[in-house]
BALUM-285548 format. One record per atom (N, C-alpha, C, O): x, y, z. Coordinates in pm, whole numbers, padded with zeros to 5 digits, always signed. Layout:
// BALUM-285548
XYZ
...
This chain:
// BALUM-285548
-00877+13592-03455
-00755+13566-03532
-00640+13530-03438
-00625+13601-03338
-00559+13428-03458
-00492+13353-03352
-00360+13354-03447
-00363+13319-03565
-00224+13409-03367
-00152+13463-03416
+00033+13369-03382
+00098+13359-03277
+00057+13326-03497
+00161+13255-03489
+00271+13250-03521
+00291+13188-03626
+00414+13318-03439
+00532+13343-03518
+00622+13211-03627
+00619+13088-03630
+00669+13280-03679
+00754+13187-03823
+00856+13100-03714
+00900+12989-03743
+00885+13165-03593
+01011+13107-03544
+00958+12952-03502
+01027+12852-03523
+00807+12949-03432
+00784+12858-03370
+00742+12762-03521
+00778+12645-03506
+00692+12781-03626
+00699+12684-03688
+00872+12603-03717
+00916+12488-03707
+00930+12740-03755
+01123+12668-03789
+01141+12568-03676
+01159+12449-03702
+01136+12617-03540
+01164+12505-03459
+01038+12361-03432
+01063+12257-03370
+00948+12387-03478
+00874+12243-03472
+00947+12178-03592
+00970+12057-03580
+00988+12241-03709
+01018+12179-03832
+01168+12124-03796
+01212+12017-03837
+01223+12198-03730
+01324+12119-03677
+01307+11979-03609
+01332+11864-03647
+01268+12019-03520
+01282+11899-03404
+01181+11755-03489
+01185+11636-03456
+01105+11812-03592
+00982+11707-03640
+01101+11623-03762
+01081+11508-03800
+01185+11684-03796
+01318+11667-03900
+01376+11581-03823
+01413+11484-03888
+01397+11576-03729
+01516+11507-03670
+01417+11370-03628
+01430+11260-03683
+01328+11396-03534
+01251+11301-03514
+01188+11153-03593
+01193+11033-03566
+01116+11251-03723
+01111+11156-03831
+01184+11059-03865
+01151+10943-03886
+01346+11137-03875
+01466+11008-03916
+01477+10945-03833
+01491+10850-03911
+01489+10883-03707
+01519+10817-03660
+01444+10732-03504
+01496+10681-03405
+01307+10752-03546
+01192+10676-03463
+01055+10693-03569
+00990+10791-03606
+01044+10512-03602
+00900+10514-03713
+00791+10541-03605
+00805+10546-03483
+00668+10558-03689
+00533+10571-03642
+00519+10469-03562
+00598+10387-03609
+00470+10421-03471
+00431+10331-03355
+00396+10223-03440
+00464+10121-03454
+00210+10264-03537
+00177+10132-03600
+00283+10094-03690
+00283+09971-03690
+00370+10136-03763
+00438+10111-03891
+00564+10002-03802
+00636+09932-03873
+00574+09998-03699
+00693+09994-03634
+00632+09845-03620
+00665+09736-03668
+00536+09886-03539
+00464+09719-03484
+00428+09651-03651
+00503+09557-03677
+00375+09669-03710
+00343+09655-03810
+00511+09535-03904
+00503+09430-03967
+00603+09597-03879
+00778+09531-03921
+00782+09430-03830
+00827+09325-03875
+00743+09429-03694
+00789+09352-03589
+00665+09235-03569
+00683+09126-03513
+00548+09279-03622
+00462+09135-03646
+00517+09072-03770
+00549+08955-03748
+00540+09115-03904
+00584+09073-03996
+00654+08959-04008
+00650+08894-04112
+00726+08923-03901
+00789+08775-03913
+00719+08683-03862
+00750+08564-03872
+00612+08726-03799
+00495+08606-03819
+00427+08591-03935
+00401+08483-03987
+00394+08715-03982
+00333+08624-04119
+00395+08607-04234
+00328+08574-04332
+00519+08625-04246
+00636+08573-04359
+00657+08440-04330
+00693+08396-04221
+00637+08383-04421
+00654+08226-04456
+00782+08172-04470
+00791+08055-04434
+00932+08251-04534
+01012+08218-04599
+01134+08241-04480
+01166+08341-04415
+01180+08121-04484
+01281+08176-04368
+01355+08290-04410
+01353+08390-04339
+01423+08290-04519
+01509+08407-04541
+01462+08548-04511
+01530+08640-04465
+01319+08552-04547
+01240+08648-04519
+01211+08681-04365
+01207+08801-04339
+01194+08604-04273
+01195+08593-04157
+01327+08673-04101
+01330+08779-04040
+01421+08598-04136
+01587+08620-04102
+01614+08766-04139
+01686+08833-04064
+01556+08825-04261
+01562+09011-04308
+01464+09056-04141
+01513+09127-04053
+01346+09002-04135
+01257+09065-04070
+01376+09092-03958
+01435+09199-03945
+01397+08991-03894
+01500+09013-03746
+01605+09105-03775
+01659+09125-03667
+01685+09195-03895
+01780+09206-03867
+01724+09386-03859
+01782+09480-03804
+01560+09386-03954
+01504+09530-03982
+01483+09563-03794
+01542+09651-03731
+01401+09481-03748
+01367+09510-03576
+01534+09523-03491
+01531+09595-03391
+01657+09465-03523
+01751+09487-03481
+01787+09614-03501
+01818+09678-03401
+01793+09677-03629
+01810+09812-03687
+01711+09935-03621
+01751+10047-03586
+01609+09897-03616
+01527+09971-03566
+01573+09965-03405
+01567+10085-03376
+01609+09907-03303
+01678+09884-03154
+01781+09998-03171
+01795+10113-03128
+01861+09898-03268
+02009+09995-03264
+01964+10166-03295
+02030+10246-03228
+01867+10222-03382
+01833+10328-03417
+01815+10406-03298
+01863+10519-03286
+01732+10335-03191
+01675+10418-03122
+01804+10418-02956
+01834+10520-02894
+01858+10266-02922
+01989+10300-02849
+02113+10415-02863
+02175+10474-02774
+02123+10422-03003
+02238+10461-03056
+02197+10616-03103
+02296+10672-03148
+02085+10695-03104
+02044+10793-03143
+02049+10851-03226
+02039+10973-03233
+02078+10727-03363
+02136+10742-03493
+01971+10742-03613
+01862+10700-03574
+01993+10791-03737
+01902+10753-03837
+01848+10612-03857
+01923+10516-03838
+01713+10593-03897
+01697+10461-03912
+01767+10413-04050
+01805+10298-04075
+01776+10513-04123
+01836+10471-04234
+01939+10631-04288
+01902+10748-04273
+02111+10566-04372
+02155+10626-04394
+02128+10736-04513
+02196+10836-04540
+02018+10691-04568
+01924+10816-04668
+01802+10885-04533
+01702+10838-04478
+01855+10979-04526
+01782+11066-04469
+01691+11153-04535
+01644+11255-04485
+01666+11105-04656
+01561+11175-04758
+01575+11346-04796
+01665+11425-04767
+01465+11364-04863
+01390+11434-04919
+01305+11523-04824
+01230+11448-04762
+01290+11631-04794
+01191+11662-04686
+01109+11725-04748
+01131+11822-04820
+00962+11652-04717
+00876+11671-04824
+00757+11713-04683
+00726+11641-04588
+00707+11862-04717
+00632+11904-04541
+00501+11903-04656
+00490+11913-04778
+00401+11880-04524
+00224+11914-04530
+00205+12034-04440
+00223+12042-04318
+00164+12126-04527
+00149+12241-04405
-00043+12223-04367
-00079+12147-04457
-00112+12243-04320
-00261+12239-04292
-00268+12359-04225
-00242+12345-04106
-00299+12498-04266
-00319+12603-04207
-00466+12611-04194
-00536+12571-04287
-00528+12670-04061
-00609+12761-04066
-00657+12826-04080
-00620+12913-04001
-00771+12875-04163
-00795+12986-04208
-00757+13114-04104
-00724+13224-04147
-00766+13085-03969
-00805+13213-03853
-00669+13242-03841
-00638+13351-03794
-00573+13156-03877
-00447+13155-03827
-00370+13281-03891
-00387+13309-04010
-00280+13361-03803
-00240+13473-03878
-00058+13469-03832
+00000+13476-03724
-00013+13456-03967
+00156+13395-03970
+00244+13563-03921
+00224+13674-03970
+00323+13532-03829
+00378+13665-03804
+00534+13673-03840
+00593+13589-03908
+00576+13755-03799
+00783+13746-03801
+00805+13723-03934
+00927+13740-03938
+00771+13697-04045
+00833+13658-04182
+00795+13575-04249
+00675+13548-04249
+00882+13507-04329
+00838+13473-04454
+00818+13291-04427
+00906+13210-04399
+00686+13270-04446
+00666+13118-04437
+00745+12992-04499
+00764+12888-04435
+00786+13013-04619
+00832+12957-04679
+00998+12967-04625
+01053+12865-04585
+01054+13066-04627
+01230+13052-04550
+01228+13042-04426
+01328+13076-04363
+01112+12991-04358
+01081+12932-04215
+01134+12832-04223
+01246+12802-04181
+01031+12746-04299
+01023+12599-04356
+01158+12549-04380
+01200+12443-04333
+01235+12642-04469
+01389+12565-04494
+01482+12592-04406
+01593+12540-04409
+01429+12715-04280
+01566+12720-04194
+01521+12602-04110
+01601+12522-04061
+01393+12595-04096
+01347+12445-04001
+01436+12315-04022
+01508+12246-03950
+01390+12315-04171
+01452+12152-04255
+01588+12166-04235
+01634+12078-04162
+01705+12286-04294
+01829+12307-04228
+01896+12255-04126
+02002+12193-04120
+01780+12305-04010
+01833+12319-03868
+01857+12171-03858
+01952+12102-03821
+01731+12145-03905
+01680+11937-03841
+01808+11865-03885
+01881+11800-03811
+01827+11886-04031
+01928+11829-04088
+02091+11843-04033
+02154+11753-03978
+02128+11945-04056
+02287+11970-03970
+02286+11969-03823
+02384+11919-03769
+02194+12014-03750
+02200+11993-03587
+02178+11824-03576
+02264+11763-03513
+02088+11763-03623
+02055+11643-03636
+02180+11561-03720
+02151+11442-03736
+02289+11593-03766
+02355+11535-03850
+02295+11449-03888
+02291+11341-03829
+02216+11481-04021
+02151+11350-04067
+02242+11420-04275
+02300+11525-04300
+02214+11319-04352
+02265+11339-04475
+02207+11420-04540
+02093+11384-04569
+02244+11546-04588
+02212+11638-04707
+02184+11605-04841
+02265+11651-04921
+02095+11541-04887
+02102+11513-05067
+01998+11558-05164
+01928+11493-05241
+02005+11698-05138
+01945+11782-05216
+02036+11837-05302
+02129+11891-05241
+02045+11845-05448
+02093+11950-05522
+02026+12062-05555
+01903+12068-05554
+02099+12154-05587
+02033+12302-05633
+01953+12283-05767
+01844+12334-05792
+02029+12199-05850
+01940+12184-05970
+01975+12067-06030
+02089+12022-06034
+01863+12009-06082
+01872+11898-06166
+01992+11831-06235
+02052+11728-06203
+02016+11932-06358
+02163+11906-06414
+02254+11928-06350
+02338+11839-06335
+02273+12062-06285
+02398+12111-06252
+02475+12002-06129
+02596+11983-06112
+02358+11942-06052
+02406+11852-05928
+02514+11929-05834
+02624+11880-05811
+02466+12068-05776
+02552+12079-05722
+02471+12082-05593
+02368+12149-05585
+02557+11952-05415
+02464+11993-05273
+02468+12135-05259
+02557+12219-05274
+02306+12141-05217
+02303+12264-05133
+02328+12243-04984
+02282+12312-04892
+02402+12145-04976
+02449+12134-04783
+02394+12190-04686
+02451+12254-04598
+02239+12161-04700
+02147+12180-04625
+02014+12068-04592
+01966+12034-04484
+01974+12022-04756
+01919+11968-04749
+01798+11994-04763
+01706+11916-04737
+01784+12153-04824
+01700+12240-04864
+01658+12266-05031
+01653+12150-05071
+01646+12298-05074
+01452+12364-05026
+01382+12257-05024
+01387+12183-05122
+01301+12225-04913
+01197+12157-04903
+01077+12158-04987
+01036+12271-05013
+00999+12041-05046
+00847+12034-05106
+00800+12025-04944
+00808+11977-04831
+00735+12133-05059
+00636+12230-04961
+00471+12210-05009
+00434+12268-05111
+00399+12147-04951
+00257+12125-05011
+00161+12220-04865
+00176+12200-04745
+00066+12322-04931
+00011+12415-04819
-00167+12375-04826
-00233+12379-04930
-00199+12352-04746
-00329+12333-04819
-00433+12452-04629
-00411+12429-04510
-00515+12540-04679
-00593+12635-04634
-00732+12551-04596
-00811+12512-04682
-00751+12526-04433
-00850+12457-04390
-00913+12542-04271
-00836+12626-04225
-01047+12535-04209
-01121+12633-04130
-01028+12617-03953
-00968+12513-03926
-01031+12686-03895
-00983+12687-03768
-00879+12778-03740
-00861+12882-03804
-00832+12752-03672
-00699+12871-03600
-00596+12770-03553
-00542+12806-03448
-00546+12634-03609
-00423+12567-03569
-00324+12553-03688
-00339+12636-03778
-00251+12486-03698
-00133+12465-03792
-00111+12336-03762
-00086+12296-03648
-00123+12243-03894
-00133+12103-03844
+00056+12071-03918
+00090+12118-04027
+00116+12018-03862
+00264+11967-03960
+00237+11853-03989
+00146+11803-03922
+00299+11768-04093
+00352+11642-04141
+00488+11690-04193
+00520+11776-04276
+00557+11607-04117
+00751+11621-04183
+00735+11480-04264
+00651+11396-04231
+00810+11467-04356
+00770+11321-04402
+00909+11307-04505
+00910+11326-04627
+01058+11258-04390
+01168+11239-04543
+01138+11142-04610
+01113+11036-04553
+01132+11155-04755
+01155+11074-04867
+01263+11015-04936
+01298+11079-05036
+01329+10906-04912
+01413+10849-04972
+01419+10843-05122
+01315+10861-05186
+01541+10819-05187
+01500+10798-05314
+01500+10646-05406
+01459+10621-05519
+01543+10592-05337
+01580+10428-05348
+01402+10399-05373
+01359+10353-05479
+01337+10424-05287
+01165+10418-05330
+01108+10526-05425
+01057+10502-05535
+01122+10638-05374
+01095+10796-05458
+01080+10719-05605
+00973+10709-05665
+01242+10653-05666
+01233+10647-05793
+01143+10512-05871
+01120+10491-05990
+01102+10422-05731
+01041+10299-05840
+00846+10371-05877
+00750+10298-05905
+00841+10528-05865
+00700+10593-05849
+00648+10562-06000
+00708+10552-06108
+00505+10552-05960
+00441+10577-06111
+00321+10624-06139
+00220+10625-06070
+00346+10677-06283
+00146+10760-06303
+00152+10678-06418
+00244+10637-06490
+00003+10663-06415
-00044+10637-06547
-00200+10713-06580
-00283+10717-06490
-00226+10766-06700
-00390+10836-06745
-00447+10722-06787
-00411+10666-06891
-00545+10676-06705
-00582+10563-06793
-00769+10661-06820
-00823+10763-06777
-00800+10568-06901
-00964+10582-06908
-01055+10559-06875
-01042+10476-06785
-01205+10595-06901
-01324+10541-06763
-01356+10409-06803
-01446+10350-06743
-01273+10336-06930
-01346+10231-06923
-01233+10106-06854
-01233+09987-06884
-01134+10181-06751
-01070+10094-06655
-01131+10032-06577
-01227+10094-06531
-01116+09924-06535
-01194+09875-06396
-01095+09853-06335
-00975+09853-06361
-01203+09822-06185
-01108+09788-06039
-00986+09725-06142
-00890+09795-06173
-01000+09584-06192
-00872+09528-06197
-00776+09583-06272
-00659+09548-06257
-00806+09659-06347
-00720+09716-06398
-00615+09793-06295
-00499+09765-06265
-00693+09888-06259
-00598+09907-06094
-00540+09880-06052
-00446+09954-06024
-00545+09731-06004
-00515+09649-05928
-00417+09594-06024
-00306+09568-05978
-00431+09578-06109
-00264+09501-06204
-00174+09610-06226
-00056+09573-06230
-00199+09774-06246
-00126+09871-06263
-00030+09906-06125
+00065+09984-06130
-00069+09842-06013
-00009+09870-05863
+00025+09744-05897
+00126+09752-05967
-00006+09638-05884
+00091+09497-05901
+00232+09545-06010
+00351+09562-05984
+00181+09552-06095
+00288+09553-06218
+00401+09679-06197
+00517+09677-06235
+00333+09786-06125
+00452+09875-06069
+00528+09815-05956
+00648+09841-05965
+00498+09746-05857
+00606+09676-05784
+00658+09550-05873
+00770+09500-05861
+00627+09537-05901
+00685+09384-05960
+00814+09435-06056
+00915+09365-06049
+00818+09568-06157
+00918+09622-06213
+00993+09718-06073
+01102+09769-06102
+00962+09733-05987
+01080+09787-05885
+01098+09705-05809
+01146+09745-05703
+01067+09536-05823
+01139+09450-05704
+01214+09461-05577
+01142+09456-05477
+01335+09474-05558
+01382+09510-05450
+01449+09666-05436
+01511+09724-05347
+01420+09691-05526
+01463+09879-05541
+01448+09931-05435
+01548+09960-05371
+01304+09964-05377
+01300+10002-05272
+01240+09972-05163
+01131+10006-05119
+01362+09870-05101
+01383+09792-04975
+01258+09745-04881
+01223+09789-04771
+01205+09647-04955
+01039+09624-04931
+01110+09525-04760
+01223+09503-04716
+01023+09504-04732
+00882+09522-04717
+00835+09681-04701
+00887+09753-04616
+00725+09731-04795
+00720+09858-04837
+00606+09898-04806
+00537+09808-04759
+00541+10028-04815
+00411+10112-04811
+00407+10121-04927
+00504+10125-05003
+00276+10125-04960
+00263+10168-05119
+00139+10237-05072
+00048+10186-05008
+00150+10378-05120
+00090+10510-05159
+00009+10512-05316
+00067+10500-05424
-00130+10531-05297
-00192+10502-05440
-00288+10604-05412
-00360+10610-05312
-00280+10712-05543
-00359+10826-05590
-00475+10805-05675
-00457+10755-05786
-00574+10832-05643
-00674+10768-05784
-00766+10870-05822
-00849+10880-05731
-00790+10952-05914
-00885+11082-05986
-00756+11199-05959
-00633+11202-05964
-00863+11286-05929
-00808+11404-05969
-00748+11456-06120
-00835+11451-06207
-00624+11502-06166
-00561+11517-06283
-00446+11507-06250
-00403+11505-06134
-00369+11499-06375
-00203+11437-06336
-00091+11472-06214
-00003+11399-06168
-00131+11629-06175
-00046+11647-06039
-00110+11601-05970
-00053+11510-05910
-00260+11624-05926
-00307+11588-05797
-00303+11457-05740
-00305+11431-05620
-00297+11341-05877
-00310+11209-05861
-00196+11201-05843
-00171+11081-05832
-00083+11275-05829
+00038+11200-05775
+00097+11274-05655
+00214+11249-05627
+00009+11387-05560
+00019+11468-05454
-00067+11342-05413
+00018+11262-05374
-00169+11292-05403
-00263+11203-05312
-00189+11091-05312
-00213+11017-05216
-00104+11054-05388
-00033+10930-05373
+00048+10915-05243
+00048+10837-05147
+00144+11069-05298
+00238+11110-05173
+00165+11090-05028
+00190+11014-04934
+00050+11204-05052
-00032+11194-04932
-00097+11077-04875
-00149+11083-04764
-00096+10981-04940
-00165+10830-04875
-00018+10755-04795
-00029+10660-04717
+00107+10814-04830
+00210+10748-04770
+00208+10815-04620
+00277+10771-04528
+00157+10881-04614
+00150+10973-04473
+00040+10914-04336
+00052+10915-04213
-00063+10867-04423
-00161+10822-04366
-00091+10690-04261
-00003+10617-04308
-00132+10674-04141
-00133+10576-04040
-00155+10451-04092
-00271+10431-04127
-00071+10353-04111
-00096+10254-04192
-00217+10140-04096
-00273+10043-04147
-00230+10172-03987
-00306+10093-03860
-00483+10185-03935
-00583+10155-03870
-00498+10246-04010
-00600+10299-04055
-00659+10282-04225
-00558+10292-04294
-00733+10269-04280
-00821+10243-04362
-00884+10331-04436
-00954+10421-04388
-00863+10312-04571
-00939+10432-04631
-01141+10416-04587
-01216+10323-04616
-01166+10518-04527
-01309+10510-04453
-01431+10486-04586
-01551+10469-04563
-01385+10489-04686
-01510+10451-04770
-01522+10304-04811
-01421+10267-04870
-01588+10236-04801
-01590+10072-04775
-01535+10038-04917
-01462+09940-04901
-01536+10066-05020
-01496+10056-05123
-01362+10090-05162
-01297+10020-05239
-01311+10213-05102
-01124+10204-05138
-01056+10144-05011
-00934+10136-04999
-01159+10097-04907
-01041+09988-04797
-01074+09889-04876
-00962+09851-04911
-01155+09816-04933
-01150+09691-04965
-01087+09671-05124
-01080+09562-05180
-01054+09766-05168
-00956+09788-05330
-00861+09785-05227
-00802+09683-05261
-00790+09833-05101
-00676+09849-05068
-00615+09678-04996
-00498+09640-04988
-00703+09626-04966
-00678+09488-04923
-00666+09384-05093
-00583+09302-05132
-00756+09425-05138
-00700+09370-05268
-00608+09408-05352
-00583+09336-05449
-00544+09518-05335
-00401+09560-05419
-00314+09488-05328
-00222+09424-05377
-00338+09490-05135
-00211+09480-05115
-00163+09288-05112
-00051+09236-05117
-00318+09215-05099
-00329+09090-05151
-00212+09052-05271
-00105+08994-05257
-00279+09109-05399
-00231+09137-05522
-00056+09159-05526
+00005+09081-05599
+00017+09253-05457
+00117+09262-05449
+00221+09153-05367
+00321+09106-05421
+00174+09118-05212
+00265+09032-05141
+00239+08864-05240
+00312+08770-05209
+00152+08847-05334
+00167+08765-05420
+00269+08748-05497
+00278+08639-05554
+00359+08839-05518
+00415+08816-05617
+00538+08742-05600
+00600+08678-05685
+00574+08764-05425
+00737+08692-05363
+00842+08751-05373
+00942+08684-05346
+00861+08883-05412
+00969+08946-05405
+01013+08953-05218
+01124+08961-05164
+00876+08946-05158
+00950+08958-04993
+01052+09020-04998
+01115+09057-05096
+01084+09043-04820
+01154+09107-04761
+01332+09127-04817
+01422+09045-04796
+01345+09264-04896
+01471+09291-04931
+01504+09230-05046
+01618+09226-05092
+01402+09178-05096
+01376+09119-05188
+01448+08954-05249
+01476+08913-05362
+01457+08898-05119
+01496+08767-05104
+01380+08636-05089
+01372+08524-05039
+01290+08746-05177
+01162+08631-05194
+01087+08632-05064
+01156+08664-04967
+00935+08598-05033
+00871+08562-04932
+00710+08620-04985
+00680+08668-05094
+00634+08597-04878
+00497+08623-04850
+00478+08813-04796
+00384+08888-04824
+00590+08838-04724
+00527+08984-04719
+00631+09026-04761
+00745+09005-04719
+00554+09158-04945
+00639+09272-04966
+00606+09381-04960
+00678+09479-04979
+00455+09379-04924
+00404+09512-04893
+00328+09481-04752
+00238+09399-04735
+00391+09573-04650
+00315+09570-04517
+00168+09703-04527
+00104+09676-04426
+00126+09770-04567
+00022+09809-04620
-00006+09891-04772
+00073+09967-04828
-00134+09854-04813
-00136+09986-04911
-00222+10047-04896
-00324+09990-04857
-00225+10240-04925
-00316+10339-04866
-00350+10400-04981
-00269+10425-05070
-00498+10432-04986
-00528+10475-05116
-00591+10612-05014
-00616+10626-04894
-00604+10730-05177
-00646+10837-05176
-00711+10892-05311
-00663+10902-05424
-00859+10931-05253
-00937+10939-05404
-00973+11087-05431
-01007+11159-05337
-00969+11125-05533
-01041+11257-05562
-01099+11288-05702
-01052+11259-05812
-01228+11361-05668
-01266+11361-05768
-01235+11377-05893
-01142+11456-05902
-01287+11320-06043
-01141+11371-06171
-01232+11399-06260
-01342+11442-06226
-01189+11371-06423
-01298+11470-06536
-01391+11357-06594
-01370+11252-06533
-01491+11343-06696
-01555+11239-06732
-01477+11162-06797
-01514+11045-06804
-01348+11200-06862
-01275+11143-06971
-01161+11104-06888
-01072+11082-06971
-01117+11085-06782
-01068+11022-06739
-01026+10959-06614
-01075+11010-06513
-00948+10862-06597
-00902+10783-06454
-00757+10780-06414
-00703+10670-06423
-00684+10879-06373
-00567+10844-06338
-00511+10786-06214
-00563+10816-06106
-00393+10694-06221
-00375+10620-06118
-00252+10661-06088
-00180+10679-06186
-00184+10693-05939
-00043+10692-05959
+00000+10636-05828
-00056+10659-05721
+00112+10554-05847
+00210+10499-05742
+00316+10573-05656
+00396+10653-05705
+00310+10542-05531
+00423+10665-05465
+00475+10525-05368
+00403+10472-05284
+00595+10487-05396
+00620+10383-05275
+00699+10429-05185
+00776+10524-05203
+00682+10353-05060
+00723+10429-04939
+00835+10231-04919
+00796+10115-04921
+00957+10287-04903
+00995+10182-04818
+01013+10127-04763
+00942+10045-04822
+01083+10021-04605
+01012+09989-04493
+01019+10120-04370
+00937+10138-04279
+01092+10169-04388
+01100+10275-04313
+01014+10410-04387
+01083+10509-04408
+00862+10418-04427
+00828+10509-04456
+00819+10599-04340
+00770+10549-04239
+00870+10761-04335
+00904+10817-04222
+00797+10956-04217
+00784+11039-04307
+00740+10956-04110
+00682+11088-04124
+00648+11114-03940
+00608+11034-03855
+00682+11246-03930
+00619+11332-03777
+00555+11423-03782
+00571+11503-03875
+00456+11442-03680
+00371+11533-03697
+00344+11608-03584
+00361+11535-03486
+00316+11705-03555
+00292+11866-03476
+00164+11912-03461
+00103+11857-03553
+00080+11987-03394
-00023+12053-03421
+00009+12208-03331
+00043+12213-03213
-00007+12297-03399
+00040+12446-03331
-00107+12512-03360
-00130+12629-03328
């Protein structure tokens, strides 16, 4: 049994908070900066140069890549062997997200509650997703969520007598109604089985995934080349000034679901989908 204080998670959750905002994933990065080769449209081209300028200035200037500093939405991956010490896991997690946020001066836009809208000037409580796996490490994903994308999300229950294309027009037809909402060139995150939460936790969770990587079953990488086919068809391009690329990848995530049904759900990530990760 391998034994791990609360403090050292708060401070990875820190520093993984701060990090996230303001340096993308390597592939996601290269991934923006090939992009104006294969955008066709000058205007689209002309967005591409000003996103790789932004991204320079981000990292000179030691500022956010973007002034929505999201949602902090953590993956915890515990170990079974792993044994949590000093306190309470969960008010770890938000003095972490806290810390990242106000030491990091990055933007607070969490409310306490729905209606009431009042900031909790923290930027707290974090979604918290825990999932219990064999070993003795602690895997992190920090991953802020904007809401400019957050809100163009979608589920739908469909039935077993959907096919691929059906799919494939339900992820078309959800970007095509959030056009430039959220600031494409975008990730698109796609959940498929499970039941109505899980299909829209795997969604989340496919936005996390390394976009330089492939769903490993030959059958949801090659649905994922045909959704993301399907989508940069449509020309909304970059910022949505029309072009050839509006989605720089899409990542699917499957799990098993009931005989009676197929649910699909959309989680879009915008060009700056942001996530850091830790292993303790």
């Amino acid at each position: 049994m391998r034994e791990i204080h609360v403090d050292t998670i708060e401070q990875t959750i820190r520093s993984l908070c701060i990090r996230a905002n303001k340096v993308l994933p390597n592939s996601l990065e290269q991934c923006i900066r090939c992009g104006k080769e294969r955008e066709q449209s000058p205007a689209g081209k002309s967005v591409f140069d000003d996103l790789c300028a932004n991204l320079d200035a981000a990292r000179e200037t030691d500022m956010p890549i973007c002034q929505d500093t999201g949602m902090a939405v953590i993956f915890l991956r515990i170990g079974q062997d792993v044994h949590i010490t000093g306190g309470d896991l969960r008010e770890a997690v938000n003095r972490g997200v806290a810390a990242g946020y106000l030491d990091g001066y990055l933007r607070c836009s969490v409310v306490s509650d729905p209606l009431e809208r009042v900031n909790t000037g923290n930027n707290t409580p974090a979604v918290l997703h825990i999932d219990i796996v064999p070993g003795e490490q602690i895997e992190i994903d920090v991953c802020p969520k904007g809401f400019g994308s957050e809100n163009m999300s979608a589920l739908r229950m469909l039935t077993p007598a959907a096919t691929e294309q059906t799919l494939i027009d339900f992820v078309t037809e959800s970007i095509r109604k959030a056009g430039s909402n959220p600031c494409p060139p975008i990730v698109v995150g796609v959940g498929i089985g499970g039941d109505f939460e899980l299909c829209a936790y795997l969604a989340k969770k496919a936005l996390c995934r390394d976009v330089a990587k492939r769903n490993p079953l030959p059958r949801y990488a090659e649905l994922e080349q045909k959704m993301l086919d399907a989508v940069n068809r449509l020309g909304i391009g970059p910022q949505g000034f029309g072009g050839t690329v509006t989605a720089l990848s899409v990542n699917i995530e499957q799990a098993p679901t009931h005989i009676a049904g197929l649910p699909i759900a959309v989680n879009v990530g915008c060009h700056v989908t942001r996530h850091a990760s830790a292993v303790l």
